[in-house]
Structures are given as structure tokens and as C-alpha cells.
C-alpha positions, 0 to 999 in steps of 0.5 A: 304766112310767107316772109318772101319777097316781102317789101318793107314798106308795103305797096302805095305806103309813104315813109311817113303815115299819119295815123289819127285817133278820133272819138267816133273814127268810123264818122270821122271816115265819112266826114274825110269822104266828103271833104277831102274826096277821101277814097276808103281802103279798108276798116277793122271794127273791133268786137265793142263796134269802134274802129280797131283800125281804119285806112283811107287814100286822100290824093297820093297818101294814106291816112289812118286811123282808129277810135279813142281807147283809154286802155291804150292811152290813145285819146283824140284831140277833143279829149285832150282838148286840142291837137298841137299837130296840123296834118298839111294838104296839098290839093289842085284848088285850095279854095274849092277843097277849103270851101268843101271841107266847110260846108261838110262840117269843118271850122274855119280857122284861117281863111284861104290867102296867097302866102309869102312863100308861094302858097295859097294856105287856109286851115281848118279844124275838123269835127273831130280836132284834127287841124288841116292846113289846104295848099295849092302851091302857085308861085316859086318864091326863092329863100331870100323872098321869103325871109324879106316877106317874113321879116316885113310880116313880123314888123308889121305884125309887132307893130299893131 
């Protein structure tokens, strides 16, 4: 094995990877097929059948992941009964990408909205636990926009 030349981060990586611990991760790869239009990379099955490793492309970034393991301490959010993580996906059609990801299996947990900062934004939880925010942005929205727009929507939110 040769060191040489060797890139830090490897080719088509990003700085920052998400890297998701699912109960039944190989199903999890196909759920992202269908729903995100995921294109698969490589999978690693380990002796007992369960993921070891799993990589999967979705736009421009990789996502990977791997089964739960209690021996590693790598639990799933189902196990921990929810995830405090969203992994946020930009897309060219949010709503047709939100409606996708439902009909494959996803819930939906917020509805697909044009947001005050310029985004139309839905999110969903996948069968797996993982929350997925859906972005497609369509309009530029300066700071000061979006701090009257958020001020506005904490008013009128206390108020009710």
C-alpha cells in the first residue's frame, strides 16, 4: 500500500460526511434510492449479514452508513427513540423530491412552505428516524428580511 501522492480527503468526498447508523441499514439504502434518487457507491457486509459500512451519492455529497451495533455503541435513532440531528437537502424541486420521499415510506412532518428566508422547506422522518429537511431555494432575502420576518413569526406565534 502506497502513501504517495495520497489526497487527504479522497476524491468526490466533502469536508463534512454524514455518516448514519440505521437498525437494518442495507434497507435503509434502498429506501434513499427511491426517495432521494440516492445512486449506491459501495457496501461492506460483515460476517453476521449487517452493514459494516455502506456509502451512497444523493446530489453532489456522499452519505454513509452502517447497522446498529451495541458492541460499538452505535444505536440508530429508533433505539434512542428519536434523533436530535436533521441532515438538510437542497434539491431543484423541493415539493416533488418532499412528495417522493412520502410516497416511498417517509412521514410527513412538516409540510413543503415557502419560508422567510428564501426557501421552500418541508421535512420529513425517514422509516429509519433519520429527519430530512427538503430545500429548494427561490428567493434571496437580505438579513434584515429575514430578522422582520422571523420577529413577525415569533409574535404571531406567542400570540396564539
Amino acid at each position: 500500500m502506497t502513501t504517495q501522492n495520497v489526497k487527504p480527503i479522497p476524491e468526490g468526498m466533502h469536508t463534512v460526511t454524514p455518516h448514519l447508523v440505521c437498525a437494518g441499514a442495507a434497507d435503509a439504502m434502498e429506501f434513499y434510492k427511491k426517495a432521494f434518487g440516492a445512486v449506491e457507491l459501495h457496501r461492506l457486509p460483515g460476517p453476521d449479514g449487517k452493514l459494516m459500512h455502506g456509502a451512497l451519492r444523493i446530489g453532489d455529497s456522499t452519505v454513509m452508513l452502517v447497522d446498529e451495533n451495541p458492541q460499538w455503541q452505535a444505536f440508530g435513532p429508533k433505539y434512542l427513540k428519536g434523533s436530535p440531528v436533521t441532515i438538510h437537502l437542497y434539491v431543484e424541486d423541493a415539493d416533488a423530491v418532499f412528495a417522493q420521499a412520502v410516497a416511498s415510506g417517509a412521514n410527513a412532518m412538516m409540510p413543503v412552505t415557502e419560508m422567510f428566508w428564501g426557501d421552500r422547506y418541508g421535512v420529513v422522518t425517514d422509516p429509519f428516524g433519520h429527519n430530512w429537511s427538503i430545500a429548494t431555494h427561490v428567493r434571496d432575502a437580505t438579513p434584515e428580511e429575514m430578522m422582520a420576518a422571523a420577529k413577525t413569526g415569533c409574535a404571531e406565534v406567542q400570540q396564539q
